[in-house]
N, C-alpha and C positions, 0 to 999 in steps of 0.2 A: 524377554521383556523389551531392548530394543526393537523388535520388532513391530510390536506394538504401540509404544511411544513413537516410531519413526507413522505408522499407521494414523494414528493419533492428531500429530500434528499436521502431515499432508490432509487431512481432511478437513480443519479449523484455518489452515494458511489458506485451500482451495476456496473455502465457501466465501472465509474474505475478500479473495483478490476477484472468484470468477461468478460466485454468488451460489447459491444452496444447490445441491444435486438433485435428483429425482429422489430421493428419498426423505427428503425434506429439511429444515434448516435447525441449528442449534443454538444459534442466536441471532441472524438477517432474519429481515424480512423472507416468507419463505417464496415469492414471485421471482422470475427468471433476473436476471441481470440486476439485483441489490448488492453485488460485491463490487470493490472499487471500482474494477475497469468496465461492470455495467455503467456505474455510477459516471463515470467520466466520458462514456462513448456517447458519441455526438455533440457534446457540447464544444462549444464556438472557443478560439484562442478568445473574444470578445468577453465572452458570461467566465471562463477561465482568471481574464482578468480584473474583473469585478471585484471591489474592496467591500467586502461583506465583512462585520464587524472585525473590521482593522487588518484583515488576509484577504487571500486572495486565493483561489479552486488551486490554482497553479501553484503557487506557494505548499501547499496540502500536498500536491502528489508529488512536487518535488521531494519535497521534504519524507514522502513515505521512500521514494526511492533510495533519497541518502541512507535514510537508516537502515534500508535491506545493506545497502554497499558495505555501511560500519559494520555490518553484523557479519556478513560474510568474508570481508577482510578482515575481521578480529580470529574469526574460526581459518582462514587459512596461516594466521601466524604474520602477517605483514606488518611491517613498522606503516604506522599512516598518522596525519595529525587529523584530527575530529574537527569542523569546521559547523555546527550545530546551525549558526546566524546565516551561514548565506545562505539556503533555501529561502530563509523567510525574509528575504529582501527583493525578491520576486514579485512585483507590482503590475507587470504589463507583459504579456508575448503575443507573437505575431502567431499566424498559424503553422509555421515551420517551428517556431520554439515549444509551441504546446503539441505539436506532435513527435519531438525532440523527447520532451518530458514522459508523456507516454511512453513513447517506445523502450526509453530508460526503465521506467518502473515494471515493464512486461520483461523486459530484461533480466532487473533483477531478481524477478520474481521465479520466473520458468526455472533461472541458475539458483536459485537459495533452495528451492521445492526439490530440483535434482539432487543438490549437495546432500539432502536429510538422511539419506540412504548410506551417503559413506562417512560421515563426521561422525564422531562420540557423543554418541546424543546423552549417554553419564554425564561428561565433562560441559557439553552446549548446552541440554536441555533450559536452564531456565533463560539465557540468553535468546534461542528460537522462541520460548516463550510468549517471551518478553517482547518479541517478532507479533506475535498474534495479534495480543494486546492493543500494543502500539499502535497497529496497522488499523484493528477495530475502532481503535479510538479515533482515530482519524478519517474513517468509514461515516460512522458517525456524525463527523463534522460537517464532512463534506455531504451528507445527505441534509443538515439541516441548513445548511450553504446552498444548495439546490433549492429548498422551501422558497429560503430570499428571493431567490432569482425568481422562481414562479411568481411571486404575490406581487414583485414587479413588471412582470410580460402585464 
């Protein structure tokens, strides 16, 4: 059965972060590059920064990356304190910071999708979950954060 659920969820964490496969999507958009890091590639530190109802693109990915971090330092056992507010106090980056931010979230990403394979996915499962979720729902956001910026060019 793990094996299945480790199947399971590499496949719903992929489609969010890199966008649907060739076999097509389960809940994206099913066109090439609709998972975050389609969603964020190309875009300016500038349109990143942009205050579209009351956030910022940048604010959004940070904040997807803290929570892979939380999730994956919760699953190694580490004492850490949870800091929720400071992603979302992210108003302006340059383009070393917004590719700072990126690189982070590929990061944690690649290393959370590896880990699935060897964690208790009994004991994790609703926590990875909860990973999905989270990450979609903020998928989401950030695609209708994207509209703003169009109907402003």
């Amino acid at each position: 059965m793990s094996e299945a659920w480790a199947s399971s969820i590499k496949t719903l964490l992929k489609e969010t972060f890199e966008g649907p496969g060739s076999e097509g999507s389960y809940y994206t958009e099913s066109r090439p590059n609709t998972g975050v890091f389609g969603t964020l590639d190309g875009l300016t530190a500038e349109d990143a920064s942009r205050s579209i109802n009351g956030s910022t693109i940048a604010a959004h990915a940070d904040h997807i990356r803290y929570y892979l971090w939380v999730i994956r330092t919760m699953i190694s056992g580490a004492d850490f304190e949870k800091d929720w507010d400071a992603c979302w106090t992210i108003t302006h980056v340059d383009e070393v910071k917004w590719a700072e931010i990126k690189e982070g979230l590929q990061k944690e990403y690649v290393t959370l999708f590896a880990e699935i394979d060897t964690i208790d996915l009994g004991k994790w499962l609703t926590n990875v979950n909860a990973t999905i979720a989270h990450s979609a729902y903020h998928l989401g956001a950030l695609r209708q954060m994207l509209k703003s910026l169009e109907m402003e060019k």
